[in-house]
N, C-alpha and C positions, 0 to 999 in steps of 0.2 A: 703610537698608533696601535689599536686594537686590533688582533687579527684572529681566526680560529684556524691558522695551520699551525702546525708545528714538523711541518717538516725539513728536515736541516737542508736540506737542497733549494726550497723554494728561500728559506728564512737567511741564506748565505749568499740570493742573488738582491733581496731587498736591501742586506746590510753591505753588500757591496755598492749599492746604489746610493745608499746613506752616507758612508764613508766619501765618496767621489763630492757628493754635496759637500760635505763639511769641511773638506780641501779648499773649496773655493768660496765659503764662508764660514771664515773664523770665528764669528760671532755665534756661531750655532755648535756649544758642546756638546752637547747629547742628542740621539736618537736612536727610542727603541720602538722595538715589536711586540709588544705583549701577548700571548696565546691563550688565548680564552677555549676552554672545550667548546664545538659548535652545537652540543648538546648544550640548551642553556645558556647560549651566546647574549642573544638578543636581550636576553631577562639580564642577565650580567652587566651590558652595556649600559641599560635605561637605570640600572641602578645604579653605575658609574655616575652618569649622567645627572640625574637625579641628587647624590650627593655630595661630596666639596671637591672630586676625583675627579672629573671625566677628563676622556683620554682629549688629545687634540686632534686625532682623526680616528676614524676607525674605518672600519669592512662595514657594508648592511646588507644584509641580504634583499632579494628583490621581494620578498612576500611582507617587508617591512617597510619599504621606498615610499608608500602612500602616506602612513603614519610621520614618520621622521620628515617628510618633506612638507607637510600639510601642518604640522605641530610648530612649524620656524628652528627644529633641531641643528639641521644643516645651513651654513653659509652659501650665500651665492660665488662659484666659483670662477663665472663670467668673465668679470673684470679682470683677474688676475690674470687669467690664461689669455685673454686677449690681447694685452699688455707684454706677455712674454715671447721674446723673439723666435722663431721656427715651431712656435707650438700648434699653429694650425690647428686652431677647433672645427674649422669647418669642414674639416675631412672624417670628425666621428659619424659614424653610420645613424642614422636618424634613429634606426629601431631599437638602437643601445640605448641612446642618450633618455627615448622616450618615457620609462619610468622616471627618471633623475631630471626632468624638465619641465620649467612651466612658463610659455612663452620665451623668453629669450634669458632666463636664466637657469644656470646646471646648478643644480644641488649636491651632485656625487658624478666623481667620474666611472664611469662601467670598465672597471680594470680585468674583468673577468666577464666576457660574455660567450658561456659553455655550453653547447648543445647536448644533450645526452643521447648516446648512441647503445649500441647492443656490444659489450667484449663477447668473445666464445674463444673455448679453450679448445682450438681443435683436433692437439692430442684423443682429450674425453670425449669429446662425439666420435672420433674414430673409433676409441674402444665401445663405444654404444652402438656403432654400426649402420651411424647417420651416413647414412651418402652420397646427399646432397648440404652443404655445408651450406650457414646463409649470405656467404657469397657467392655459391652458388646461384642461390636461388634471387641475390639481388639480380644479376645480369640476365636471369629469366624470366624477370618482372613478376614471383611468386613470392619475395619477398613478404609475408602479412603476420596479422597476431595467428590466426587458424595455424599455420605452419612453423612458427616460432612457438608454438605452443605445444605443439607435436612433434618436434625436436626435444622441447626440455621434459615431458614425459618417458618418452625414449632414451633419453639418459637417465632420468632417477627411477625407473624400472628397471635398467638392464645392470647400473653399477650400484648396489649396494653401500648406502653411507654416504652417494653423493646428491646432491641437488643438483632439478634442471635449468630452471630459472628463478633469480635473484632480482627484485626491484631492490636493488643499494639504499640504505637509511629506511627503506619502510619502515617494515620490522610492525608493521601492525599499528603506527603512530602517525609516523608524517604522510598522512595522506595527500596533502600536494603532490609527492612523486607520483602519484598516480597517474595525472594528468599525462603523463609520459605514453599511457595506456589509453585510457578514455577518449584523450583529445583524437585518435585514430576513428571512434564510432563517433564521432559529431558530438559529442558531449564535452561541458564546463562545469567548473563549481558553479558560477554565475554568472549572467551574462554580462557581456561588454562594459555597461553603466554599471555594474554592481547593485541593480536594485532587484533583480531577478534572481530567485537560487534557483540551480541546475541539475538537480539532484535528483528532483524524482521527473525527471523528463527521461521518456521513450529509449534515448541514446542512451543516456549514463543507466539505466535497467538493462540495456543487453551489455554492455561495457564491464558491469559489474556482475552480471550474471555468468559474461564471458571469465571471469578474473577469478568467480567463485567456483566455477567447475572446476580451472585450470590448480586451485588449491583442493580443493575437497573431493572432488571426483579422480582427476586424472594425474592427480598429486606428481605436477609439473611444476608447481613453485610450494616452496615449504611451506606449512602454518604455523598457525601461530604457536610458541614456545618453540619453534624449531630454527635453528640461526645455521649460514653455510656463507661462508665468504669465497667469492670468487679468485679474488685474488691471492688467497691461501691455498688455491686446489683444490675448494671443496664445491665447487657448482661449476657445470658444464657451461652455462650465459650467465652475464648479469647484464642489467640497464642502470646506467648510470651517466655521470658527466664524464669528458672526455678529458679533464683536466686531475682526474683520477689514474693517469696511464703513469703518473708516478711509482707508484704503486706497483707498475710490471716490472720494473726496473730488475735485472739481474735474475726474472723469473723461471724457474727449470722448463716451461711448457711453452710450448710454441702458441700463440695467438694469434687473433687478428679482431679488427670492430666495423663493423656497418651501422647506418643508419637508423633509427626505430622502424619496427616494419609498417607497412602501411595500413590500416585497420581498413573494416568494410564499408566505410563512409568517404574515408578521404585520407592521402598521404600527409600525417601531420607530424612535422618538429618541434620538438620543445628545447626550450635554454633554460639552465639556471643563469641566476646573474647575482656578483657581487660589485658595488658599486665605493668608490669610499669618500669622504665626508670628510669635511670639514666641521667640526662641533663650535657653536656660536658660545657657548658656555666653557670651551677649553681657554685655558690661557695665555696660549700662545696662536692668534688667529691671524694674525698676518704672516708669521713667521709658517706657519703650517698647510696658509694659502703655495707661497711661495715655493714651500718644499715638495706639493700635491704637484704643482705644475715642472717641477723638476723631475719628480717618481714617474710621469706618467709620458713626459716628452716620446716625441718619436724614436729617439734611440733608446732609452730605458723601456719605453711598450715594445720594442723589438727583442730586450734581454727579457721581460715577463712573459712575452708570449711563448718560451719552452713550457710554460706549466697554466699558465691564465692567457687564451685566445682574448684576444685586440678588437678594437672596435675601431681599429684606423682604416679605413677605405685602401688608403695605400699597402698596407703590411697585410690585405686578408688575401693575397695570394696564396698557391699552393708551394712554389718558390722561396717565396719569403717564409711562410709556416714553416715549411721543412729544414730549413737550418738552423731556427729556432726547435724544433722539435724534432728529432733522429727518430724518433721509438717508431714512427706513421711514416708511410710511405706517399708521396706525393696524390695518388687518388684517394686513399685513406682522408688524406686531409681535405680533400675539397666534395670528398662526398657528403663528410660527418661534419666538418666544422665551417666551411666556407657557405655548402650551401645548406646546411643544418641554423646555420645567424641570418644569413638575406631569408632565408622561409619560415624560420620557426615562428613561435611566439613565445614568451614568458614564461615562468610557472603564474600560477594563482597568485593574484596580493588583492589586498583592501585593507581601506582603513580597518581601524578596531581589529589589527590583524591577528592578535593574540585573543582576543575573545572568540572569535570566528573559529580559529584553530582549534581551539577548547571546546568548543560547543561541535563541530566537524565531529570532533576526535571520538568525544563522548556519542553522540548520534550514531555513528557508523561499527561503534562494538558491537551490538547484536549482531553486523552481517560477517562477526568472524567466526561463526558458527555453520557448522554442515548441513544444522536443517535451515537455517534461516527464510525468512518472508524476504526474498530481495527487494521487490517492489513494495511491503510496507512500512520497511528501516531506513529506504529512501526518501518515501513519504515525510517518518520525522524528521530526517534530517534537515528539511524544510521546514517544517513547524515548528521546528526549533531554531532556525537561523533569519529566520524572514522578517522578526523583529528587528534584528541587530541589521539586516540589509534595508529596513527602511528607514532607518534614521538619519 
């Protein structure tokens, strides 16, 4: 199976889950994890795939579900899981399964569906002299982007060398995290059917007007060539997934995570999500059906969910979460992640998801720039994608 962790905690509870398997079928010698960088995952996989190699399952991400499913890449996993005793499929949450479904057949199970929330390190806002912290300010309902914004200002003006806020992976590229941001003013990459780009609509100009002060003017989040990792000490917030709190593990500073804040349109959640496959082209497709509904049963989704949140109805307690996960405190988890999956929605996918990406990617350079036209690089960015959205 393909995967893009490599972290020896998550990669120690999968091969303990492998090893249990293979106890009780002899017939099954080997099972590995391969760690692909998630930089270049996707391209890595289809060329797997593509050659005499492919894995027999992998990880996909959700910005690729459309492709992979729409292509016949994935096996239907239906049959198997329903077939196997206490797997109860009918208890995954509709809104997980919903990229991985079509009609009554799953192409990927959603092993990971992450909501991305706010870390802050509230050691550094206290040396910054923040004194309203944003759990503060959740329980007086001022939680927003205006004042999560003027928070991490306040930090990278007062501590030299540090950053206020981090959107995690941007870095000037993957602009899906954004959506993290945007989705707050009422704006999408495109709308719902995918035949709409979203870009140069009303919402995503103040969205990104908002995003462009909060770099350029008020230099609250770094620009571009400037890199700060949160979870090394170097940024006061970052925004990311919550299945990232590996990462705090053992960490000198005291933290805590809230929700994304609510923008001036609407309180909106977003999830990443990785789902995994079964590849119709691997060689081992019964055997690696079988093994998927083994990896995934209710008691193995109870040992992933310390690091990858469940889509089991039953296990999205704050109860259940927390002994599965120590690092969060039982409201932690049901603010960020229980009601972060029943409310959020997705990040961005579409078909031709790698061209769209490409062409996003390339459209949106000029607005990394201080003077930029925000309203006429959004323009392109539609001029340039509305081809590939009408076909």
């Amino acid at each position: 199976m393909t995967v893009w962790t490599n972290n020896k905690s998550q990669l120690a509870i999968f091969n303990g889950i492998a090893d249990a398997y293979k106890k009780s079928h002899p017939n099954i010698s080997s099972i590995t994890f391969d760690s692909i960088p998630i930089d270049g995952y996707t391209t890595s996989l289809t060329a797997q795939i593509a050659g005499s190699s492919p894995p027999d399952l992998a990880w996909v991400l959700e910005r690729d579900a459309p492709d992979f499913v729409a292509s016949g890449a994935l096996t239907n996993l239906a049959p198997t899981f329903d077939k196997t005793a206490g797997y109860n499929r009918a208890e995954l949450l509709p809104a997980a399964t919903k990229l991985w479904q079509r009609s009554d057949k799953l192409f990927a199970y959603p092993f990971s569906t992450s909501p991305f929330g706010v870390f802050y390190n509230k050691e550094m806002l206290a040396k910054a002299g923040v004194t309203q912290t944003p759990d503060d300010l959740v329980k007086s309902g001022d939680w927003t982007w205006e004042n999560a914004e003027k928070i991490a200002a306040r930090v990278a003006s007062r501590l030299p060398g540090k950053s206020g806020l981090v959107i995690r992976d941007f870095d000037f590229k993957m602009w899906p995290v954004l959506a993290s941001v945007w989705r707050g003013f009422g704006a999408d990459a495109w709308s719902a059917d995918g035949k709409s780009c979203g870009f140069d609509s009303p919402q995503m100009v103040d969205a990104m007007t908002f995003l462009h002060r909060a770099i350029f003017v008020d230099k609250a989040l770094p620009g571009p060539g400037t890199t700060a990792d949160f979870f090394a000490g170097e940024s006061g917030m970052t925004v990311t997934q919550i299945s990232r709190a590996s990462l705090l593990q053992d960490k000198p500073f005291a933290w805590s995570i809230v929700p994304l804040p609510k923008g001036p349109a609407v309180d909106a959640q977003v999830i990443g999500q990785a789902g995994i496959g079964v590849l119709t082209k691997g060689k081992h497709v019964d055997a690696a059906q079988d093994f998927l509904a083994w990896f995934t049963n209710p008691e193995n989704s109870a040992k992933l969910a310390q690091y990858f949140p469940p889509a089991r109805k039953s296990q999205l307690n704050a109860e259940t979460l927390a002994k599965a996960s120590p690092l969060f405190s039982k409201e932690q988890l049901q603010a960020v992640v229980i009601d972060g999956i029943t409310n959020g929605a997705v990040l961005p996918s579409h078909t031709d998801n790698a061209k769209l990406t490409t062409q996003v990617q390339a459209a949106l350079d000029p607005l990394w720039k201080a003077d930029a036209d925000i309203p006429s690089v959004l323009g392109e960015v539609c001029k340039t994608v509305n081809p590939t959205l009408s076909q």
